[in-house]
C-alpha positions as CSV (number, residue, x, y, z in Angstrom):
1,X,-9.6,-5.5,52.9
2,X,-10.9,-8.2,55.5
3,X,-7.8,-10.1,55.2
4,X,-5.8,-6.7,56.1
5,X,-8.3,-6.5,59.5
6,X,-8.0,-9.8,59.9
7,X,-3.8,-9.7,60.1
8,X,-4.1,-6.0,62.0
9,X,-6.2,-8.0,64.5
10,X,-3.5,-11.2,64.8
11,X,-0.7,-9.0,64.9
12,X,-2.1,-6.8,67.5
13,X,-3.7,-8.2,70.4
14,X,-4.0,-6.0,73.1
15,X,-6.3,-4.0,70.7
16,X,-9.1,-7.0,71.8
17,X,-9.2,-5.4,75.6
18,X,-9.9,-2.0,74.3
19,X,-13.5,-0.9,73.0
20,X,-14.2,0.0,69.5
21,X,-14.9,4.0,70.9
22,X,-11.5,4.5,72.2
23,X,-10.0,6.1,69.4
24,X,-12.6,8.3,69.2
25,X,-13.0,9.0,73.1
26,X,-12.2,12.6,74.5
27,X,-10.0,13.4,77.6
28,X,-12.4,13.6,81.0
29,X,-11.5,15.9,83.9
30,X,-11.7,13.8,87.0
31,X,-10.5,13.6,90.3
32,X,-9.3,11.4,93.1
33,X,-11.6,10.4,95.9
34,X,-10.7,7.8,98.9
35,X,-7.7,5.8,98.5
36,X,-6.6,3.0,100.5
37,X,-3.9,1.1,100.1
38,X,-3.0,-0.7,103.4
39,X,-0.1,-2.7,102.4
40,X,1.7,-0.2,100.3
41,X,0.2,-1.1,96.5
42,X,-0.5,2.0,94.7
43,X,-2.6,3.1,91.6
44,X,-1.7,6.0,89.7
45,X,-4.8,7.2,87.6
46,X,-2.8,9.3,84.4
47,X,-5.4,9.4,81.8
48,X,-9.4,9.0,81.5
49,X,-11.0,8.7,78.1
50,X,-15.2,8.8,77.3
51,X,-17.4,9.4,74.9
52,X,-18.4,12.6,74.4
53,X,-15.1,13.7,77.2
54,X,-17.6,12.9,80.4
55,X,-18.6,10.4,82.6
56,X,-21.9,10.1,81.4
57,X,-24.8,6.8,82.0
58,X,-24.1,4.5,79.1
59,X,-20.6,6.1,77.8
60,X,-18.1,3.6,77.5
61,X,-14.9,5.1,79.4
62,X,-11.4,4.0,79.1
63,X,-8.7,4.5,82.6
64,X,-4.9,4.0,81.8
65,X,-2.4,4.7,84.2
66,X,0.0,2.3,86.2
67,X,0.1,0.2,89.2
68,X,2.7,-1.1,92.2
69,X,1.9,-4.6,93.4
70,X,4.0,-5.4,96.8
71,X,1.4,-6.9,99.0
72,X,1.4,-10.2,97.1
73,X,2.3,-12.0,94.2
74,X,-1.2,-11.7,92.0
75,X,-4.1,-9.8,91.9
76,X,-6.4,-8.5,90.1
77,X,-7.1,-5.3,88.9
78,X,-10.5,-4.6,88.2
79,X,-12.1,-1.3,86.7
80,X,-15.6,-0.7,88.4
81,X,-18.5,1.3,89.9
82,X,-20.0,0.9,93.4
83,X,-23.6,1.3,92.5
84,X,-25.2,4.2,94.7
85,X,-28.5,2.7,93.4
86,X,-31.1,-0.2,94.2
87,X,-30.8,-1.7,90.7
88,X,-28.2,-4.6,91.6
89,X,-24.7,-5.2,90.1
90,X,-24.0,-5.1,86.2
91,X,-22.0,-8.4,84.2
92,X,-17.9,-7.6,84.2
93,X,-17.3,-6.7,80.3
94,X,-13.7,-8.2,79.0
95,X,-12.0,-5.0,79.7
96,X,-13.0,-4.2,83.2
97,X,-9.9,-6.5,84.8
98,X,-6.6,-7.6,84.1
99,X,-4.6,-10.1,86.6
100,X,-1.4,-8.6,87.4
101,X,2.0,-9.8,89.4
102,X,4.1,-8.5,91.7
103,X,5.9,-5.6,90.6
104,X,5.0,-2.8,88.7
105,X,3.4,-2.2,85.5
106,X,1.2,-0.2,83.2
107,X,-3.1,-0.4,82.5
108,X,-5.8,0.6,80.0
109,X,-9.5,-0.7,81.8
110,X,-12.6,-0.1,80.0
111,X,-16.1,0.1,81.7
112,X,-19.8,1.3,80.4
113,X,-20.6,3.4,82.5
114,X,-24.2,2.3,84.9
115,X,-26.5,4.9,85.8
116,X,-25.3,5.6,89.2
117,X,-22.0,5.1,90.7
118,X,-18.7,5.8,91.9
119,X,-15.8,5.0,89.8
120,X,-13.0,3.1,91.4
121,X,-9.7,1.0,90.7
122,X,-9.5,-1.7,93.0
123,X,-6.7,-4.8,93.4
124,X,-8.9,-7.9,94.2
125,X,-7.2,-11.4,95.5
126,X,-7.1,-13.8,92.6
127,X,-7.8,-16.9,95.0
128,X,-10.0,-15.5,97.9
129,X,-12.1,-12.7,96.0
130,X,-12.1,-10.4,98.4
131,X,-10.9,-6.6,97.5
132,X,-7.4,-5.5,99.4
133,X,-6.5,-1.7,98.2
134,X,-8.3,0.7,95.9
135,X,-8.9,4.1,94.5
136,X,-12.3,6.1,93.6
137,X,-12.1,8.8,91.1
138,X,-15.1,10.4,88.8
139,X,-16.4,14.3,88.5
140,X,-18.6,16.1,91.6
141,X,-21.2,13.6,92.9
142,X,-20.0,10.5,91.1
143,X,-16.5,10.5,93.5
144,X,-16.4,8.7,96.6
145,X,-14.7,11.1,98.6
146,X,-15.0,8.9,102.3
147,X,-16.1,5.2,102.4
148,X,-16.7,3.6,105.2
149,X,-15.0,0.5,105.1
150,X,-11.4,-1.0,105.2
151,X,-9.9,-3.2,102.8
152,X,-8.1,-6.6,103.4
153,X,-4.9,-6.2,104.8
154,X,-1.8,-8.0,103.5
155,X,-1.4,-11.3,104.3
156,X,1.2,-12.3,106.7
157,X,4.5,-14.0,105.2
């Protein structure tokens, strides 16, 4: 039996960036909140999976959905929350970020939820850190419906 886990495992990578829950998680009503995008990326939020079908404190919730990356040639894609608290930021788990490339393609981002927060997709430069288009999503209070802040735009070519 271990040996059959073991060769599930080998064969099957991309099962490592997904949490142990997300077979199990339900589908979570959510919608979008401020989206900003200034040179022309996109994020297309299809599916949100969590324990118990909410976005609940200390749920682990799975995003998929796909991307368009035209501003530059890598980025990252990192699954978050802006904490609306005073308790700090939280440690990035494995499946919170992926780097991605030019072009389009598809995502499944994992987070455990924090205590407070709004839930958001955002591309992040690889080199300089710094965040240059995003989406918030959640349910009621947890979406960010208007920040107050631009992102970076594109760089010039």
């Amino acid at each position: 039996m271990r040996l059959l886990l073991l060769l599930l495992l080998t064969l099957t990578p991309s099962c490592w960036l997904l949490p142990p829950t997300h077979s199990m998680a339900e589908p979570v009503e959510f919608e979008l909140g401020a989206q900003d995008f200034p040179g022309g990326d996109a994020i297309l939020i299809e599916r949100v999976l969590g324990d118990y079908g909410a976005l609940v404190p200390g749920t682990t919730v799975v995003v998929e959905g796909t991307y368009e990356l035209n501003s530059r040639d890598r980025g990252v894609l990192y699954l978050g929350v802006t904490n609306s608290g005073a308790d700090g930021a939280t440690a990035i788990e494995p499946g919170q970020q992926l780097e991605v490339e030019r072009g389009a393609g598809a995502f499944a981002l994992w987070i455990t939820m924090p205590d407070q927060g709004w839930p958001h997709l955002t591309f992040y430069d690889p080199e300089a850190g710094g965040p240059f288009g995003g989406v918030y999503f959640g349910v009621g209070e947890s979406v960010l419906h208007e920040k107050q802040w631009r992102y970076n735009p594109p760089p010039p070519k």
